[in-house]
C-alpha positions in Angstrom: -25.6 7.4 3.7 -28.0 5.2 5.2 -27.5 1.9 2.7 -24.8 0.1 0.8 -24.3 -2.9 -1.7 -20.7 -3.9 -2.1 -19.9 -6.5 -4.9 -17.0 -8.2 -4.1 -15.9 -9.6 -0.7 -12.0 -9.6 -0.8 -10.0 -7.7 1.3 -10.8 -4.1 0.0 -14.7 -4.5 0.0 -15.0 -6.1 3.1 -12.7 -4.1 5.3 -15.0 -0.9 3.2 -18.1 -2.9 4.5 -16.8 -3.4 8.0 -16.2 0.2 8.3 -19.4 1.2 7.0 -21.1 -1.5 9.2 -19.6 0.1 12.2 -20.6 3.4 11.9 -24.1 2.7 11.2 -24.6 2.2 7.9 -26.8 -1.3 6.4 -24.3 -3.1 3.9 -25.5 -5.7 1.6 -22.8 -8.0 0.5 -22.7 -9.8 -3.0 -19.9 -12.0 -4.2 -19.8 -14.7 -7.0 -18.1 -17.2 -4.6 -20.9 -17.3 -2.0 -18.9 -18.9 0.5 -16.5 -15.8 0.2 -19.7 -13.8 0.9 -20.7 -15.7 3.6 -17.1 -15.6 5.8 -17.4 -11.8 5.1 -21.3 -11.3 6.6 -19.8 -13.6 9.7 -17.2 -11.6 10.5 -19.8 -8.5 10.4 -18.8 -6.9 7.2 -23.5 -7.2 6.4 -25.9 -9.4 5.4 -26.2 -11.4 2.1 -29.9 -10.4 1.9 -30.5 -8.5 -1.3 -31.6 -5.3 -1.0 -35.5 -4.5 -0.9 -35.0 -1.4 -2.9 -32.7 0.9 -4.7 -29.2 1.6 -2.0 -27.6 4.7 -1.4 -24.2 3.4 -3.0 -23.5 0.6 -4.5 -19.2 -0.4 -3.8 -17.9 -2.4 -7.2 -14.8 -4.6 -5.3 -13.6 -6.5 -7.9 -11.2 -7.2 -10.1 -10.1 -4.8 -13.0 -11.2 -6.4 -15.7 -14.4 -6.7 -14.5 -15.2 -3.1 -13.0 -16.9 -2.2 -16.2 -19.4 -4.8 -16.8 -20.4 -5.2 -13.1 -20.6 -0.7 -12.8 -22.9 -1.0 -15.8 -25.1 -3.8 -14.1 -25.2 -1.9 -11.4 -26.6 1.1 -13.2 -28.8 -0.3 -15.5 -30.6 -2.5 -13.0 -31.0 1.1 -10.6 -30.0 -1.1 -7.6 -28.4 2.1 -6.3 -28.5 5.8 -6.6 -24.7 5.6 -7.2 -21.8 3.4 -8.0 -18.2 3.6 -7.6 -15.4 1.1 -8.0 -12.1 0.4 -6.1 -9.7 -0.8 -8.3 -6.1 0.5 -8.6 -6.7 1.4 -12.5 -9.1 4.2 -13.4 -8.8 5.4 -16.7 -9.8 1.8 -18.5 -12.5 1.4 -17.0 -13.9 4.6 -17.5 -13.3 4.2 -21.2 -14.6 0.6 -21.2 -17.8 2.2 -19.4 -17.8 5.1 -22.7 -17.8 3.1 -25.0 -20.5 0.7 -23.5 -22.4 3.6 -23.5 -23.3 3.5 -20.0 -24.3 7.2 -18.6 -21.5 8.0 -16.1 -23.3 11.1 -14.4 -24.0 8.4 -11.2 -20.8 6.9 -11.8 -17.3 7.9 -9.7 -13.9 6.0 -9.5 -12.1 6.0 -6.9 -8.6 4.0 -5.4 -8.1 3.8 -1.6 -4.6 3.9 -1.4 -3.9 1.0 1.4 -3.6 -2.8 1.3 -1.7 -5.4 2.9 0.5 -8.7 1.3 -2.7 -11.0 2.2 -6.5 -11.1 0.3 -9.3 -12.2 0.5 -12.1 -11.7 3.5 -10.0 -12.9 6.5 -7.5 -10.8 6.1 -10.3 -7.2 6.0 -10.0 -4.6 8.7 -12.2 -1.7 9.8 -9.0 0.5 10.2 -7.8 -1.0 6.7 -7.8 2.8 5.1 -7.9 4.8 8.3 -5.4 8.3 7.7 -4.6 6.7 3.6 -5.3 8.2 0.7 -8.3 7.7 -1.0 -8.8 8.9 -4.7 -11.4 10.2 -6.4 -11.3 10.8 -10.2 -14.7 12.5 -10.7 -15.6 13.1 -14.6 -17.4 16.5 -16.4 -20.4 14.9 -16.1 -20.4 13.6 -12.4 -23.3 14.2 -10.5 -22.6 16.4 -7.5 -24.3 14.1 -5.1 -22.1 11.1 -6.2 -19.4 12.6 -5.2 -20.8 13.7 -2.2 -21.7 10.2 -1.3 -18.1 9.4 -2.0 -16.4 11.5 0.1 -18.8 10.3 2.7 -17.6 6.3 2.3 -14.2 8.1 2.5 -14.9 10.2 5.7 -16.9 7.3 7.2 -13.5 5.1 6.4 -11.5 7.8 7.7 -9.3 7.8 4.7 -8.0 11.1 3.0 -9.7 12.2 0.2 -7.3 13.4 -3.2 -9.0 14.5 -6.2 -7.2 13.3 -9.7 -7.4 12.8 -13.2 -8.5 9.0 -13.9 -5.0 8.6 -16.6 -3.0 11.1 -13.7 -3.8 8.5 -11.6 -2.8 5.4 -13.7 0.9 7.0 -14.0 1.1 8.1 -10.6 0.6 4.0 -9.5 2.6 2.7 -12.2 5.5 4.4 -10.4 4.7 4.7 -6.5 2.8 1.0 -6.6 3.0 -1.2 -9.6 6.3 -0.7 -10.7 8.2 -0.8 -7.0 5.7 -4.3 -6.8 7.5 -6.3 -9.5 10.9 -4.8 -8.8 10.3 -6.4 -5.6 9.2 -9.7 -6.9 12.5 -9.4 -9.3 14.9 -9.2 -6.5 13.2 -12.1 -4.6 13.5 -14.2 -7.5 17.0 -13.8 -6.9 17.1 -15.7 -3.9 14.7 -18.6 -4.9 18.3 -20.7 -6.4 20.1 -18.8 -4.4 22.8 -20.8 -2.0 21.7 -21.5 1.2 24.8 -20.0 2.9 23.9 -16.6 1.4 20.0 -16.8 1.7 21.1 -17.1 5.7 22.9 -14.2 5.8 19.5 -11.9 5.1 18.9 -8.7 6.8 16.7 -6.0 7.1 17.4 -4.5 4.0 16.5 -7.3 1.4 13.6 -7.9 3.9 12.3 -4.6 3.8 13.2 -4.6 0.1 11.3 -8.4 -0.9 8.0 -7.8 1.8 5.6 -7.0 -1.0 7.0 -9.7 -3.6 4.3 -11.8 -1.1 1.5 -10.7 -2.6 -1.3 -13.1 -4.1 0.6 -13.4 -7.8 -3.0 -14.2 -9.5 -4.1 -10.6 -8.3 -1.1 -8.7 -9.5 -1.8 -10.2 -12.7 -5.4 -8.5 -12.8 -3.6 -5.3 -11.6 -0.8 -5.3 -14.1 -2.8 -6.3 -17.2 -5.4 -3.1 -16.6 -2.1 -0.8 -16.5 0.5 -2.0 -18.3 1.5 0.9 -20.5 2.4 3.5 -17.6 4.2 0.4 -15.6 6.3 -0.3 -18.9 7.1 3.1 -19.2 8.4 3.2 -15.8 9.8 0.1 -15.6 12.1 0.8 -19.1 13.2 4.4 -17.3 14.9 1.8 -14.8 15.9 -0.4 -17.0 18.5 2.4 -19.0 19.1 3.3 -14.9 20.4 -0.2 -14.3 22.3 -0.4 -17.7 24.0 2.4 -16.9 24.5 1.4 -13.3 26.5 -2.2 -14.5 28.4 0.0 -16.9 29.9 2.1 -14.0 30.5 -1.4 -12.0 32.0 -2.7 -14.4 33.9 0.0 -15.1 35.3 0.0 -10.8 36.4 -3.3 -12.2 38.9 -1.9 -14.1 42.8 -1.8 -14.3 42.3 1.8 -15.9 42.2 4.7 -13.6 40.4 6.6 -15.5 37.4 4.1 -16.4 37.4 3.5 -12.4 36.9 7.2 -12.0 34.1 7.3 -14.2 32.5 3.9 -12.9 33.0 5.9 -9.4 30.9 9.2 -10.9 27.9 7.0 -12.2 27.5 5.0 -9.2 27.8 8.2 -7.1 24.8 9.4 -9.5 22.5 7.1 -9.2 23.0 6.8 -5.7 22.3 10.7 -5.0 19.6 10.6 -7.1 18.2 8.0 -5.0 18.7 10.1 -1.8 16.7 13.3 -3.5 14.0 10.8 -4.5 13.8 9.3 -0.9 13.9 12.4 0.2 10.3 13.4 -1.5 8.5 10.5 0.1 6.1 12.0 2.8 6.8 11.3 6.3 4.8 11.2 9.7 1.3 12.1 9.1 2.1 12.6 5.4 4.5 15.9 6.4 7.7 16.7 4.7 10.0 13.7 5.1 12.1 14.2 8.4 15.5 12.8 9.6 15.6 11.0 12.5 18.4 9.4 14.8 18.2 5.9 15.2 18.7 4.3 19.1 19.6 0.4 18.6 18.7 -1.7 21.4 19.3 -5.2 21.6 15.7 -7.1 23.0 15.1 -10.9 24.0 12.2 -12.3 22.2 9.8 -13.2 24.5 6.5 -11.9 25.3 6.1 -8.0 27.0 9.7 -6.7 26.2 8.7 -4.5 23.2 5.9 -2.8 25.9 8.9 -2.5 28.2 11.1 -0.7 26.2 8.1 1.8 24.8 7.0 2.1 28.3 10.9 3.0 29.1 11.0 5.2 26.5 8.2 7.1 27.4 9.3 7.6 30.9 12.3 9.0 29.7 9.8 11.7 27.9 10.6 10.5 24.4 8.5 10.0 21.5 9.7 7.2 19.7 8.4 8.4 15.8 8.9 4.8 13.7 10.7 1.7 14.6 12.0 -1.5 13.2 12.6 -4.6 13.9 15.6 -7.1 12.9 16.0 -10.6 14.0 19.5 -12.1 15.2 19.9 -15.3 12.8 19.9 -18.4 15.4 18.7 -16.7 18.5 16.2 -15.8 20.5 17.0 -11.8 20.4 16.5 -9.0 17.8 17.5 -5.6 17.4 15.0 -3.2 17.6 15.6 0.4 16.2 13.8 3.3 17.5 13.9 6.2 15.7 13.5 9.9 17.5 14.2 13.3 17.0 18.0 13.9 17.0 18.0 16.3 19.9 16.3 13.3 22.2 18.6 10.6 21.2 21.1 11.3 23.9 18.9 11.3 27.0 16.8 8.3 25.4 20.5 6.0 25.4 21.5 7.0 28.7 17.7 6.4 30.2 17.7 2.8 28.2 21.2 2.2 29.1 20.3 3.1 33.2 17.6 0.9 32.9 19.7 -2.4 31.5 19.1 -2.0 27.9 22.1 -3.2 25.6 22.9 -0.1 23.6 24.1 -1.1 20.2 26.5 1.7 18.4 
């Protein structure tokens, strides 16, 4: 690939561009907000120059509802030898695209699987989709050599190519993506009238559990409006979940034994079924989910103590495979978890501890 066009300068297109820019290739940005064109070209991402000829691949950035229209443009105005789009949603737009009778042999979609809370240009990396999924949903009739110019924008991205049907897809987002998205948004709306006294008292678990409810609410609705069969679908399998779940609560509420034992069995349900399910998400390097020990260490908050506590770590000859973060409430200090194999756990404590780390239990 020698040549790009990408429509759409938000954070997916340009961090695709930037990636593309860096290993060589000449990108052509296009965006209907010039000034959102223009940010993206400055920060390297390519030029706003339009093409002199017919591209390589042309990269369709934008929102759902407006991947058809734009792919056919593209293809009836032979600006490039190929098109793909980006959006979370493939099978609409592939139907939209059938029925606009638009010939689909030069035509791919395709859904990196990576994104952050923030949009728009400023927030675009190179590395954006470095070791992620990328899907490909290739049709009967797609040309061999679009799809080989797609899995080269994925190799040149360093993402990791999975092939899928276009509606397998849709379903498989509604629950891993768009689904866990508004569940999130739904428990921070708890704490918008909440009282202050218990908004205070937040931890790392409703943090962990609220971090995507910041997404851009204007863009969610684009998602969400292109797939919103497979999300209800999803969402309504929770919903007899949760009805079931306040039945059993209310049933530990009980001056009845025996409706307390059963409120006891249904929470215990849900709650292993949770485990097996948390159990299937890949781990490290998208392996078989592993169990790890966790090493608390309390840690001031000032500048080059997390570096001293890897470089500590590593001293003592242990990998530390994930950590986390959790700030004291009204202090300058945090907890920082480092998780490692359980066999190195011991050794890492004592080292931390011999080097006058506060070991938390």
């Amino acid at each position: 690939m020698r040549t790009a066009l990408v429509i759409g300068t938000g954070l997916i297109g340009t961090s695709a561009a930037l990636a593309l820019a860096g290993r060589g290739v000449h990108v052509h940005l296009a965006d209907h907000d010039a000034d959102q064109a223009r940010t993206a070209a400055a920060l390297g991402a390519g030029t706003q120059e339009e093409p002199e000829g017919p591209v390589d691949l042309a990269i369709v950035a934008v929102p759902p509802a407006y991947v058809a229209r734009t792919v056919a443009d593209v293809l009836r105005r032979g600006v490039a030898r190929a098109a793909l789009d980006v959006a979370s949603v493939k099978g609409g737009p592939r139907r939209e695209l059938e029925s606009l009778g638009v010939d689909l042999s030069r035509y791919i979609g395709t859904h990196p699987m990576s994104g952050r809370e923030r949009s728009g240009p400023l927030a675009a990396t190179a590395d954006l989709f470095e070791g992620r999924p990328w899907v490909l949903t290739p049709g009967q009739g797609t040309d061999t050599e679009v799809l080989n110019l797609a899995l080269e924008l994925v190799a040149l991205c360093r993402a990791v190519p999975v092939v899928m049907d276009a509606d397998a897809h849709d379903r498989a987002v509604a629950l891993v993506s768009h689904t866990p998205h508004l569940l999130s948004s739904m428990v921070a709306a708890r704490l918008k009238d909440a009282d202050e006294t218990a908004v205070r008292l937040c931890g790392q678990g409703i943090r962990d559990v609220t971090r995507i409810a910041a997404s851009d609410p204007a863009m969610w609705i684009d998602i969400l409006s292109a797939n919103p069969g497979p999300v209800a679908d999803v969402l309504a399998a929770v919903a007899a979940d949760l009805d079931e779940t306040v039945r059993a609560l209310r049933g530990l509420q009980s001056a009845d034994e025996a409706k307390r034992g059963d409120g006891a069995t249904g929470i215990e349900d849900v709650l292993r079924r949770g485990n097996a399910g948390r159990e299937r998400v890949p781990g490290k390097h998208g392996a078989a989910s592993a169990v790890y020990e966790t090493v608390t260490v309390l840690i001031g908050d000032q500048p080059g103590e997390l570096a001293r506590i890897f470089a500590d770590a590593g001293r003592a000859g242990v990998n530390i495979e994930d950590v986390r973060i959790e700030h004291a409430t009204g202090q300058q200090a945090g907890l920082i978890q480092l998780m490692v194999e359980p066999a190195a756990a011991p050794g890492l404590t004592a080292a931390l501890r011999e080097r006058g780390w506060s070991i938390r239990q």
